[in-house]
Structures are given as structure tokens and as C-alpha cells.
C-alpha positions in Angstrom: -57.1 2.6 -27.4 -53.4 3.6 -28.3 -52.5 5.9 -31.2 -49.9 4.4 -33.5 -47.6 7.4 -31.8 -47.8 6.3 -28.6 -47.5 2.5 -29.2 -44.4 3.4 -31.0 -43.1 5.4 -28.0 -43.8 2.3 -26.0 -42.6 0.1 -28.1 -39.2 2.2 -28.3 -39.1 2.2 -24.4 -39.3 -1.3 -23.8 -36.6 -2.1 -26.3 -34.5 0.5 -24.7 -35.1 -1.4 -21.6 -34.6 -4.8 -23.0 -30.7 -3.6 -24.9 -29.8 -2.1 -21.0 -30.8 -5.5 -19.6 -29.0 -7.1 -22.2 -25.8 -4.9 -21.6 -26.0 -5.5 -18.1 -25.7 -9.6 -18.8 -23.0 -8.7 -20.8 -19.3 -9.0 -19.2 -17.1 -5.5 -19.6 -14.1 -7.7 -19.6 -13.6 -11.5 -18.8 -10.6 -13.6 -18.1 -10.7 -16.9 -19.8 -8.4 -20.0 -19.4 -5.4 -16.6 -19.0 -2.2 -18.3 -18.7 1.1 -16.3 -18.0 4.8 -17.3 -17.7 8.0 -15.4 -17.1 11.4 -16.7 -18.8 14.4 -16.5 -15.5 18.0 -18.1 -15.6 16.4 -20.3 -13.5 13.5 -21.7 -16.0 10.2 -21.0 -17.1 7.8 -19.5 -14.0 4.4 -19.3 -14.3 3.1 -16.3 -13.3 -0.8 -17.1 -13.8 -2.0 -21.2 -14.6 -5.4 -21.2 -15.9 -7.9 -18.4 -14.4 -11.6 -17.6 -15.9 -13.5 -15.3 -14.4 -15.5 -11.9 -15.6 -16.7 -8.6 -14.5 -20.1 -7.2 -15.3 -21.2 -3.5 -16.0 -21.8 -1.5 -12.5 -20.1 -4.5 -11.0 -17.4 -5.0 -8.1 -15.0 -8.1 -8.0 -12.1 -7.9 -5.6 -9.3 -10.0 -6.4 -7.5 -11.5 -2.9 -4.7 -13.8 -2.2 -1.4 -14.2 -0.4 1.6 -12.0 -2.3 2.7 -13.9 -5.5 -0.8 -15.4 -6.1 -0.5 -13.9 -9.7 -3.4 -11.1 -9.1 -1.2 -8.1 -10.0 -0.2 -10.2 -13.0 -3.9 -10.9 -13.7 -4.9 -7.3 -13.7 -1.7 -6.3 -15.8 -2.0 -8.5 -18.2 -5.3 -7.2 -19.2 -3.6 -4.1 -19.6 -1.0 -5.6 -21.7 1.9 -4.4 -19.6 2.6 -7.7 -18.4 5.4 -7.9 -21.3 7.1 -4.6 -19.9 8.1 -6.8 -16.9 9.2 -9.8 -18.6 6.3 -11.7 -18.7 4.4 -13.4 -21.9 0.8 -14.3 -22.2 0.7 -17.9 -23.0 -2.8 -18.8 -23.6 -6.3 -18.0 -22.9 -7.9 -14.8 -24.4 -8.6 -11.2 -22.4 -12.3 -9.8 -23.8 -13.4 -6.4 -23.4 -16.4 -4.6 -24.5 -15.6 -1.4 -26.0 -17.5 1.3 -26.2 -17.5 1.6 -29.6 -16.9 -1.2 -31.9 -17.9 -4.4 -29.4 -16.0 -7.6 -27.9 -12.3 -7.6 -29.1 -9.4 -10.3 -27.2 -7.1 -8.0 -25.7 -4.5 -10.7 -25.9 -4.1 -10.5 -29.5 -4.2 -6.6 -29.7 -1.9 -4.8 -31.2 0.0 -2.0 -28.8 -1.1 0.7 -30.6 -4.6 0.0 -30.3 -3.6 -0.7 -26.6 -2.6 3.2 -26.6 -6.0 4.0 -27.1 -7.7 1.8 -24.8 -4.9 2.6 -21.4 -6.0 5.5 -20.2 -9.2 5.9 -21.9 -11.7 2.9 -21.6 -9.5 1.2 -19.0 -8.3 3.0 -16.5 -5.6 1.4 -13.9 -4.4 3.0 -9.8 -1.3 1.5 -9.4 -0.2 0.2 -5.7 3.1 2.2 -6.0 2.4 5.5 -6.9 6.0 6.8 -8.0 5.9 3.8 -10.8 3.1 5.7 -12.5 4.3 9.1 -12.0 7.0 10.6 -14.3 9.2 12.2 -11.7 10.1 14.8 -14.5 6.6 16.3 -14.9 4.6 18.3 -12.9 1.3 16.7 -11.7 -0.8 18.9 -14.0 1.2 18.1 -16.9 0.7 14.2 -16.4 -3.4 14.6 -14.9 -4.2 16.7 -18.3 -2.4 14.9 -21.1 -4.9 11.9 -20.7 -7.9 14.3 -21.2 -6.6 16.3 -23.7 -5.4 13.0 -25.6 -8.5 10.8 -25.4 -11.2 13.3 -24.4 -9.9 16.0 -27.0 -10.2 18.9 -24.2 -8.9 22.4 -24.7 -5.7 23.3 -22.5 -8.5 25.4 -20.1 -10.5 23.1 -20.3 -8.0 20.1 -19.2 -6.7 22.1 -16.5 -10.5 23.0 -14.9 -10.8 19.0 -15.2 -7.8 18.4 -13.3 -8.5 20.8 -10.6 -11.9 19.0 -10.2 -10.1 15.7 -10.0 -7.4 16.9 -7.5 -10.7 18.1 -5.4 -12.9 14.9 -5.4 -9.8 12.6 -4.0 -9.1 15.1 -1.5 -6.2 16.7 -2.3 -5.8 20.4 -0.8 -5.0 23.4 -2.5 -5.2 21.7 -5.9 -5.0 24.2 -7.9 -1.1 24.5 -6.1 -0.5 21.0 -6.7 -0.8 21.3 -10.3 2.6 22.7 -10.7 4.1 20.1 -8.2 5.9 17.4 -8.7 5.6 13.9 -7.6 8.4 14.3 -5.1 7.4 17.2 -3.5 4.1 15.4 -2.5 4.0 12.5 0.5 3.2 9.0 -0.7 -0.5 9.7 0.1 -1.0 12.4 -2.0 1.2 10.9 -4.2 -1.3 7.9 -4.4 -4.0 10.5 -4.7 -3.4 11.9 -7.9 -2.4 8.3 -9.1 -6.5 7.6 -8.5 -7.2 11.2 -9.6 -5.3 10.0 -13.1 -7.5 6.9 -13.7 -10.7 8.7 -13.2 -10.0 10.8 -15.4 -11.7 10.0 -18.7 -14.3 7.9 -16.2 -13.3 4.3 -17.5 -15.5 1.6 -18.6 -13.3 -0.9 -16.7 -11.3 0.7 -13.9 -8.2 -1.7 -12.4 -7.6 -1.0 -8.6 -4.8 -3.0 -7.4 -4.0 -1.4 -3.8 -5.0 1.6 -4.2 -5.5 2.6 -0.6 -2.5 0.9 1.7 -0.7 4.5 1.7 -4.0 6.3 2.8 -5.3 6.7 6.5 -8.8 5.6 7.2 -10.1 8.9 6.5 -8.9 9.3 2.8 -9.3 5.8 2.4 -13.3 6.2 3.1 -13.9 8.6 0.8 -11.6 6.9 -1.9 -14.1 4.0 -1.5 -16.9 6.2 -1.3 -16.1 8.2 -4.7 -15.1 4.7 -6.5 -18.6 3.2 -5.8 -20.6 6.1 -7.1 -18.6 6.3 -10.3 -19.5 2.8 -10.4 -23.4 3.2 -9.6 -23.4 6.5 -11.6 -21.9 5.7 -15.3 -22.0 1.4 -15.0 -18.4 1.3 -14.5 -16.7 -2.0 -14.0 -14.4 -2.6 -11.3 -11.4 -5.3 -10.5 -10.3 -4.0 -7.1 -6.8 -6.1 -5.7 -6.6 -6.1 -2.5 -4.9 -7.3 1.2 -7.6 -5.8 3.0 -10.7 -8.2 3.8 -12.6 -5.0 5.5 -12.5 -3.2 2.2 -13.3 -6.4 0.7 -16.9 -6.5 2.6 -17.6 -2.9 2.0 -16.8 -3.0 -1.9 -17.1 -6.5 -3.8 -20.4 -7.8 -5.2 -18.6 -10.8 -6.0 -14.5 -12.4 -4.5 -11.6 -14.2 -6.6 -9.4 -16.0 -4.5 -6.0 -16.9 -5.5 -3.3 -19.1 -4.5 -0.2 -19.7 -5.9 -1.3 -18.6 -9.3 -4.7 -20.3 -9.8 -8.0 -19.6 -8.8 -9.5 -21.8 -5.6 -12.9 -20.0 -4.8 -15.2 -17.2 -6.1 -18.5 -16.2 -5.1 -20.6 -13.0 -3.8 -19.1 -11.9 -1.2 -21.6 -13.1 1.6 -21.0 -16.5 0.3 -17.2 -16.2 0.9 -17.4 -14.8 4.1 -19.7 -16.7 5.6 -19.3 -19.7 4.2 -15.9 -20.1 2.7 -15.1 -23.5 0.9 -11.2 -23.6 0.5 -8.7 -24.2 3.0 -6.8 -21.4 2.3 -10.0 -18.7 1.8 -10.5 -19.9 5.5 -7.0 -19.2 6.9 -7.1 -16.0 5.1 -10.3 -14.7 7.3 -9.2 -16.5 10.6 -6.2 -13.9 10.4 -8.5 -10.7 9.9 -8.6 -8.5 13.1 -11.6 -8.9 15.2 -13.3 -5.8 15.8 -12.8 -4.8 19.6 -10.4 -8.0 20.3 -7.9 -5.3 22.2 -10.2 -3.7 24.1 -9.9 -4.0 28.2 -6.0 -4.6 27.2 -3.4 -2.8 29.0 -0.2 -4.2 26.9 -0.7 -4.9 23.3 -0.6 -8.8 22.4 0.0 -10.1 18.4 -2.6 -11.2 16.5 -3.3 -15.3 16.8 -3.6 -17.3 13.7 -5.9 -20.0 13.5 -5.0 -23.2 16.0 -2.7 -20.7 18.1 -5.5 -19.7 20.6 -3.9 -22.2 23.1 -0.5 -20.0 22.6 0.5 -17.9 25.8 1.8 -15.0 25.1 3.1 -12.4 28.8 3.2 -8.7 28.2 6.0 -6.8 27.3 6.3 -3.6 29.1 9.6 -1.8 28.3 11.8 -0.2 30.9 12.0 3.0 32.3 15.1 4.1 30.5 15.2 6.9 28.0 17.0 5.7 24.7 15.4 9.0 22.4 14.7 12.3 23.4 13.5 14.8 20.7 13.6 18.2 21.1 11.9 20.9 19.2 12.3 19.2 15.8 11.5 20.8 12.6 11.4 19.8 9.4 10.9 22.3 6.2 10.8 22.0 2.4 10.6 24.9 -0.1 8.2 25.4 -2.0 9.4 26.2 -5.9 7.6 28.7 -7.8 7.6 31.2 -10.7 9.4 30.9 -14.1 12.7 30.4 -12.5 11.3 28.1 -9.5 12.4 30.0 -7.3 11.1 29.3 -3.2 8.4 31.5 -2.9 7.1 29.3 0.7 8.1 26.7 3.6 6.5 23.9 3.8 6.3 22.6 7.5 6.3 19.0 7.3 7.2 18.3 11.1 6.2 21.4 13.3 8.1 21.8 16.8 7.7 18.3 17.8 9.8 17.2 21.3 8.6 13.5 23.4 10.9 10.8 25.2 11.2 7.2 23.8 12.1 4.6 26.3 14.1 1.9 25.6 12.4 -1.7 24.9 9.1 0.4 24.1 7.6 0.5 20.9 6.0 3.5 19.7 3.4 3.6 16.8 3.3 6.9 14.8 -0.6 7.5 13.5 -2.2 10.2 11.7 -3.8 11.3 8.2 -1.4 10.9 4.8 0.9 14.1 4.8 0.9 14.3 8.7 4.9 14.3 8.8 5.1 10.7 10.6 7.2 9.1 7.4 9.3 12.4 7.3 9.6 12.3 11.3 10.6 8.5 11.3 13.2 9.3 8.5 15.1 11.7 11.0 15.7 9.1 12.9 18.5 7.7 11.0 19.2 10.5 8.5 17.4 9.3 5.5 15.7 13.2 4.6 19.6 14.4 3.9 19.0 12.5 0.9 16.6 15.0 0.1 18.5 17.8 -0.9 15.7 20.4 -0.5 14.7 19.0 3.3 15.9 21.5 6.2 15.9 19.9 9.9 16.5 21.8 13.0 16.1 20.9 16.6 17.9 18.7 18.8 17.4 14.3 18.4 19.4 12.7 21.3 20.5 8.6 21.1 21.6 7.8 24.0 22.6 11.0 25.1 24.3 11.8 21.8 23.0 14.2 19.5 22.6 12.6 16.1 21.6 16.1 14.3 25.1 17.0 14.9 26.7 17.6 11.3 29.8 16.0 12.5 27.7 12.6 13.1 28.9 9.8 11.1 25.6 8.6 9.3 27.2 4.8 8.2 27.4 3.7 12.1 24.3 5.9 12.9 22.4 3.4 10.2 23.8 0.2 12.1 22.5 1.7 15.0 19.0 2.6 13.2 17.8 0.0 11.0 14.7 0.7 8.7 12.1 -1.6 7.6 10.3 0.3 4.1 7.0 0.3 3.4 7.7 -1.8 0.5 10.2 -4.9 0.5 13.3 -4.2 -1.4 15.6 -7.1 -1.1 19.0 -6.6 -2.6 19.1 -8.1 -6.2 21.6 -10.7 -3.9 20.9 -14.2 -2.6 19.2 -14.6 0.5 22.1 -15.4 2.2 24.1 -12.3 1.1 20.8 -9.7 1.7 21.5 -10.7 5.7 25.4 -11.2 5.4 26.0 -7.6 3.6 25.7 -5.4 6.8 27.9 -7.3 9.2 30.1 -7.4 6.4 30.5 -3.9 6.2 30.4 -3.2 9.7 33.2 -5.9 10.3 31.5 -7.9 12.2 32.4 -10.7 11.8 36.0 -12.8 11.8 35.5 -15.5 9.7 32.7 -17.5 7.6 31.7 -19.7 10.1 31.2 -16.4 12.5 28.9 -14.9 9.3 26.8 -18.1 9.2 26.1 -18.3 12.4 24.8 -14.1 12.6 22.8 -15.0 8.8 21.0 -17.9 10.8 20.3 -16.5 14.4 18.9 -13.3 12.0 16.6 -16.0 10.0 15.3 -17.4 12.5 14.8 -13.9 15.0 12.5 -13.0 11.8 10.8 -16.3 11.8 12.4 -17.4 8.4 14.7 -19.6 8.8 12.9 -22.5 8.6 11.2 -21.5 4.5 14.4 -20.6 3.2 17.1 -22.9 4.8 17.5 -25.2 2.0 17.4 -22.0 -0.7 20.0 -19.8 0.8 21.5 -19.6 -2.2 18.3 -18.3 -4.6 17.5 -14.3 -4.8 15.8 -12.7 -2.6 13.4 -11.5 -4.9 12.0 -15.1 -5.8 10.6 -15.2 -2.2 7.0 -14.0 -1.8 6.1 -10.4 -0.6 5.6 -11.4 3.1 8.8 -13.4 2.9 10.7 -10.8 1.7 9.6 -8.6 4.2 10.7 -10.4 6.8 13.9 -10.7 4.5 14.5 -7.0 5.6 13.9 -7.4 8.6 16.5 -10.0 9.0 18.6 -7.9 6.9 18.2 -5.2 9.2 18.6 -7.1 12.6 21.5 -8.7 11.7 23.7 -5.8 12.5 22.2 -5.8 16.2 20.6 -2.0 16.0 19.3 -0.4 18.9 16.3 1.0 17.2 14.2 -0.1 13.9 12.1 1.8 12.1 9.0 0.6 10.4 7.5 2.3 7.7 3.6 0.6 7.4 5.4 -2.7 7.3 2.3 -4.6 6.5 0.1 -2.7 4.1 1.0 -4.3 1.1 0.5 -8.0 3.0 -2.3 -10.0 3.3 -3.5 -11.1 6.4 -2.0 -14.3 7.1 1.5 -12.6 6.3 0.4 -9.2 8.2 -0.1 -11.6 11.4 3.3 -13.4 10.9 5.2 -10.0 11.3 3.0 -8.7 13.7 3.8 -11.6 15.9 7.4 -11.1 14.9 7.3 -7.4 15.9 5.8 -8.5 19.1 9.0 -10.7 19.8 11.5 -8.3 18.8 10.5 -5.8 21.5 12.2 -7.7 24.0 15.9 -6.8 22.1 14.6 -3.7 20.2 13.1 -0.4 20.5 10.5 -0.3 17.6 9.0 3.0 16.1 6.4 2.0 13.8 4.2 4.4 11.1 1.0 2.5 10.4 -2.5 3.4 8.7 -4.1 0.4 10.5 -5.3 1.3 13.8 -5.7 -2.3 14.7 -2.3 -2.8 14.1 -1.3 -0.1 16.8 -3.6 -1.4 19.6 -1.5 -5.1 19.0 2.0 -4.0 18.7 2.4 -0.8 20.7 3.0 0.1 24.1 2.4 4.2 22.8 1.2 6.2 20.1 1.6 9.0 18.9 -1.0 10.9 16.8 0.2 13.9 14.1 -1.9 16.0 12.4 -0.6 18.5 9.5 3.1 18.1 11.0 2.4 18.7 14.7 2.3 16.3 17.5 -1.2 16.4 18.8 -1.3 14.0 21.2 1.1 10.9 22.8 0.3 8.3 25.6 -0.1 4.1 26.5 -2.1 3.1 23.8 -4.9 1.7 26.1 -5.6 5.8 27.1 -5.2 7.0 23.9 -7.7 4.7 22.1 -10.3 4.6 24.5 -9.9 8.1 26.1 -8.4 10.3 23.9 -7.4 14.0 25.6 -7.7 16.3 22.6 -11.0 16.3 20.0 -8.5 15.9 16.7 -7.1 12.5 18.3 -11.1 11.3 19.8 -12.4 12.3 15.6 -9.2 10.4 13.8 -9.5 7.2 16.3 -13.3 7.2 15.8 -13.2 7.7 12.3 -15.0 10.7 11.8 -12.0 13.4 10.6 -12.8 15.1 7.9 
């Protein structure tokens, strides 16, 4: 027989049980009927048209769709920064459960309230890191204000946090980095202490929207990794926006999918891959990469979209002749210190690196974030003497022609080097002007019919001729994010360059976009020499004939792409292709 002391225990344990069952059924935040519009010179755009779904405690939903789906918008507007960029919630209501004090409709909050829940019981990685980071404080300034603001820590106490933070994402030396700042970090660490940031105060909802496309595999594992236990250990919620349909298998319990700004499908995740109801959730998993698909492949071949599997496509090899030859490049920044900043080290960010380039070959540049590849690329076409405190020595030969060489004129070096950014950035022109402005510049052409007919051939060469011909005249911004990319590559083709860079081209694309370019990379070898940074290692095996794998600024290892993924010669290259580095 029970004592009245132990029934009451009982009693007390099983309506503990029964409130954590009931908080479970209970949605952290929910999206309902959310409707959002932007005011242009053109007209009313809506951003978002009617989208309902919510996110439970302990709970993964990833967000996917095609650039300009309105899933960025989504996620900001539950943040209430959607008005920052011009847009204004039009209807539905944005719910979240606070910790203290219950449901309240974010949509009608007040921004000062809003102060208390950014940061604190929503936390938000942003997919550009430098848009979150104040380029005027040092990283420990901006990682401890949070914790000291919402979490009421002591200075010490803020700073031991931040250290800790800096560790778990993987960020050497942290206790160095706290007196950093943003631009002296790469755009992986950069994106590092972006995460560290929104983990901070351990949110109740925590907003991922691309939080890994300037990470290698690596980093990106254990990003994943340490996002899913804060979720399993403290009932976190999580909306995680992403391109990549990998990550989606490995992190959502449940999928969104959006097209043009309305919701088509959602589902657990095994439904949606399996089973997938919507036209457009199809197309978007016929373009993922098939695990081994280049395997037994001695020249890479582009990615094939659903209903082009009849499509021939013959191998492009290259020639024999050598367009680059580096020799012994070196690349250094200072390292600021003390009360007065003075440099108290050297950074190495490209370590004695010399290899030849032939002409008509493309070359993909792999390796962990802060490797040097993006620094390396940049010396290319003399992008790091923008950076005041980057040194580079060594010798960087275009056809025979030192480029290094102080006296080199960078403005024809530039038509001889286009660069394709990680991140689209169309001029704020009409699409027509974006691909007219180089030859412009560079004279090179007579008249207007001469400039039509170079912005056309361009368009089409990047496969966009055909979307945009009727709406030459719009801006380049309106166009979506895979458009615009191949905007810039039109942009950058249109002066006829010898070489073009590509700075991860395709991370912040989903697939069906990622394939386009791909496929357009593919037929730009036979006019270009392409030397291409990527994360993906996919991506390398389909568009390059070498690669080139860096490790902590030093070239480790170069070859055919077929040797170096399938037998490596040094153990850093076999560990980083095979996924086990670090």
C-alpha cells in the first residue's frame, strides 16, 4: 500500500511527464497564412503569398526551394528584419512560445520587445557572414555583448564563454581570435563565429539559413553535428534553409518546399525523398549528384538534368600549352597586436606554392576553409592589393608575362582575368548594361549594333539568353539567384578573357541552378581556361580536368582529377577526399 508521500511523489511525476508531453505537442514558433510584399518603382512584389507551417521543440524542418522562393524572407520575417530590407508583413501572424510569458504573434510585436527576443530566445546564422559582423569590432567584442546583454554575465565570465564558443565550431587559437577582426579572418571562419554568435545564449528557436556553403566538408560535419545535439540536448527548435539536399537527409525531421513564394509540399523527410508529390520537389532531387556517378571517368562530364540522359556530351581535354606558371608564391598578412596594434606576427596565407596551368584546362582548387585557395585565386587578377595589409611575393607568369610585376597595368590584366564571386553581385544596372559595361570600357566595340550583338552572343554563351530576352531592360537584381549568376558570368565573358576565376560559384544555388552552371562551366572550357575554388567535391570530379588540394596555405598535392580522387599520393589529400580530416 502507498503512503500518502509516495503517491504524492508519483502523482508529481506523472504530471511532470504529462506538462513535457504537452510542451512537446506544442509549436516553438509557427507560420500561419504569413504574407509578405515589397513596394519597387516597378509595383507591389510579393515576397511570400500565403505559407503555414510550424516547428516543434527538439524538432528539425529545413526549408528548400530554388533562389527567390521567399525562404530567406520567411525566416526573416520571423525575426522582424524583413522591414530593414524594404519589405512589410501583410498578413498572417508569426507565434512563438517564449520562455517566459507564453504564445505571443511576433507580427504585431513591438521592436523593442524584438530587442529582447533577437539574440536571446531566437537566435539566427546568417548565409553571408560579413552582413552580421560589424567590421569595426573585434570578434570578442561582438561574441560577448549578446551574453553579457541577455545572459547578464560578468566581463570574465563573457569572455571564458566566448572562448568556449570559438572552440566547439572549430575555430583555432580562439583565444587569438578574440581580438580579430572580421576581415582578418577567411570567409570560413568568418561564418564560424557567425554560428558561434547564435549559440550563444542556446536559443529556443535557432534560424539557419545557409549556414555551411562557405565551409568544407570537414567543418561542415561537425557544424551539423554540434547543431543536432544542441537540439537533442536543450529541445531547441530548428528552421534550417538550405540548397543542399545531402544536408537535408542528414538534418530535417520534417521538409518545406517552396516555389516562387508559396508552399508546394511538406512532409518528413522520408516521405519527400522517396516519394515526392510536386513537380518541382521532383526536379529538385533529379538534379542532386549521384553518389559515385564519376567514378571509372577519365574527363569530367556536367551533371544531366532530368530528360537529358539521351544528351551526348565528348570530353574535353585541354591542350598541352602552358597559359600560367606560378612560381614560389607567397602570400602574408600581419598580424596586429598590443595597445597600439602593432604587427607582432605573419600570417602565411599561401606558403611557397609553384604548378603550371595549361591552357583550355580547368583546374579546381579544394581544401579546408582558411587553406589559402580564395587568397591564391585572388592573385590571379590582383584582387589582394585591395587589401592593404596583404604582401605577395613570387613570380605568376600569363603567357610568359609576369603579372606580379608592379609596373603591370591591373585594368587590362582584369579583361584578361575575369572573376565569378561566390555570391552574385549584379551591377544595380539593367541586364543589358551589367554585360555591355566591360566592352564599353575596354573599347570594344564601334557602334551599338556592334555592343548588341557581344551582350547577346554573351547571353546566350551563359545559357541566358533565352529568360531574359524580352527583359533586357529590367535590373539585374530582379532576376533570381541562379540567373544572376550566370548574369556574371555573362558579364564576365563578354570582354573575351583568357582565364575566369570562380569563387564556389554554386554554393548559394540549389540544385537545379547548380546543374545549369555546371553544364555551362563544362561548355566554356572549350574557349576558357577555368580555375575554380569549390567546397563540393562532386562538383570537382564533373567540371575539372585537375585539382589541386591546399592545406593551411601549402599546396599539398596536384594531378588529373581521376588520380587524385581515387588514388591520392600524400595521406592529408587520401583523409580530406575521404572525409575523415580532422
Amino acid at each position: 500500500m502507498l503512503t500518502r508521500t509516495a503517491y504524492l511523489s508519483d502523482f508529481c511525476l506523472v504530471w511532470l511527464g504529462m506538462k513535457m508531453l504537452d510542451e512537446e505537442k506544442t509549436p516553438i514558433a509557427e507560420f500561419e497564412n504569413l504574407k509578405v510584399v515589397f513596394e519597387t518603382k516597378d509595383g507591389t512584389v510579393t515576397g511570400v503569398e500565403d505559407i503555414s507551417f510550424s516547428i516543434y521543440p527538439g524538432e528539425t524542418v529545413c526549408v528548400v526551394g530554388e533562389s527567390g522562393s521567399g525562404k530567406s524572407v520567411s525566416s526573416l520575417s520571423m525575426m522582424r528584419l524583413v522591414e530593414f530590407g524594404g519589405g512589410k508583413i501583410k498578413g498572417g501572424k508569426l507565434n512563438f512560445q517564449k520562455q517566459v510569458g507564453g504564445k505571443i504573434d511576433l507580427a504585431n510585436a513591438t521592436q523593442r520587445s524584438m530587442r529582447h527576443t533577437r539574440g536571446n530566445e531566437i537566435g539566427m546564422i546568417f548565409q553571408e557572414p560579413m552582413t552580421a559582423l560589424n567590421p569595426v569590432f573585434t570578434v570578442g567584442r561582438q561574441l560577448t555583448e549578446g551574453l553579457r546583454l541577455h545572459k547578464n554575465l560578468s566581463k570574465h565570465q563573457a569572455k571564458l564563454r566566448a572562448i568556449e564558443l570559438l572552440d566547439q565550431v572549430r575555430i583555432p587559437e580562439p583565444k587569438n581570435r578574440l581580438n580579430q577582426y572580421p576581415h582578418e579572418l577567411s570567409g570560413g571562419m568568418r561564418q564560424r563565429v557567425v554560428i558561434a554568435m547564435a549559440l550563444a545564449c542556446e536559443p529556443r528557436l535557432l534560424i539557419a539559413d545557409e549556414p555551411t556553403t562557405a565551409l568544407d566538408v570537414t567543418i561542415q560535419a561537425e557544424i551539423l553535428a554540434l547543431i543536432d545535439r544542441l537540439k537533442r540536448e536543450t529541445g531547441t527548435a530548428v528552421m534550417f534553409i538550405t540548397h543542399d539536399m545531402a544536408v537535408v537527409a542528414q538534418m530535417a525531421d520534417r521538409v518545406v518546399v517552396m516555389y516562387r513564394g508559396n508552399k508546394v509540399e511538406e512532409g518528413n523527410v522520408k516521405d519527400v525523398f522517396e516519394n515526392p508529390q510536386h513537380d518541382y520537389t521532383k526536379s529538385l532531387l533529379s538534379a542532386v549528384p549521384k553518389l559515385g556517378e564519376m567514378l571509372g571517368k577519365k574527363y569530367p562530364e556536367p551533371m544531366k538534368l532530368v530528360g537529358e540522359n539521351k544528351k551526348i556530351t565528348k570530353p574535353l581535354i585541354g591542350t598541352d600549352e602552358i597559359l600560367l606558371d606560378v612560381k614560389n608564391l607567397v602570400t602574408r598578412f600581419p598580424v596586429a597586436g598590443g595597445l597600439l596594434r602593432r604587427t607582432v606576427a605573419q600570417v602565411h596565407a599561401v606558403e611557397n606554392v609553384s604548378f603550371l596551368i595549361k591552357r583550355g584546362c580547368t583546374l579546381a582548387l579544394v581544401g579546408e576553409s582558411g587553406c589559402g585557395k580564395s587568397t591564391f585565386l585572388r592573385c590571379f587578377n590582383r584582387m589582394n592589393d585591395t587589401i592593404e595589409s596583404c604582401k605577395v611575393e613570387g613570380e605568376l607568369y600569363l603567357d610568359k608575362e609576369n603579372i606580379l610585376d608592379k609596373k603591370t597595368n591591373v585594368v587590362p590584366l582584369r579583361a584578361k582575368v575575369g572573376m565569378v564571386f561566390q555570391k552574385p553581385n549584379p551591377f544595380p544596372k539593367s541586364v543589358y548594361d551589367n554585360v555591355a559595361y566591360g566592352p564599353k570600357i575596354h573599347g570594344m566595340a564601334k557602334n551599338k549594333i556592334e555592343l548588341d550583338e557581344i551582350v547577346i552572343k554573351s547571353l546566350e554563351k551563359a545559357g541566358l539568353y533565352e529568360e531574359v530576352k524580352d527583359r533586357l531592360d529590367t535590373p539585374g537584381t530582379s532576376l533570381s539567384g541562379g540567373q544572376q549568376q550566370r548574369l556574371c558570368i555573362a558579364r564576365t565573358i563578354a570582354v573575351n578573357p583568357e582565364v575566369i576565376l570562380m569563387d564556389e560559384p554554386c554554393s548559394a544555388l540549389d540544385p537545379i541552378a547548380t546543374a545549369r552552371i555546371e553544364e555551362l562551366i563544362y561548355e566554356l572550357k572549350e574557349n576558357f581556361t577555368i580555375v575554380i575554388v569549390t567546397h563540393a567535391m562532386q562538383q570537382a570530379a564533373r567540371v575539372s580536368q585537375r585539382t589541386a588540394y591546399f592545406h593551411l596555405g601549402s599546396l599539398i598535392e596536384v594531378g588529373s582529377t581521376d588520380k587524385i580522387f581515387t588514388t591520392p599520393q600524400h595521406k592529408l589529400t587520401e583523409s580530406y577526399i575521404t572525409g575523415r580530416f580532422g
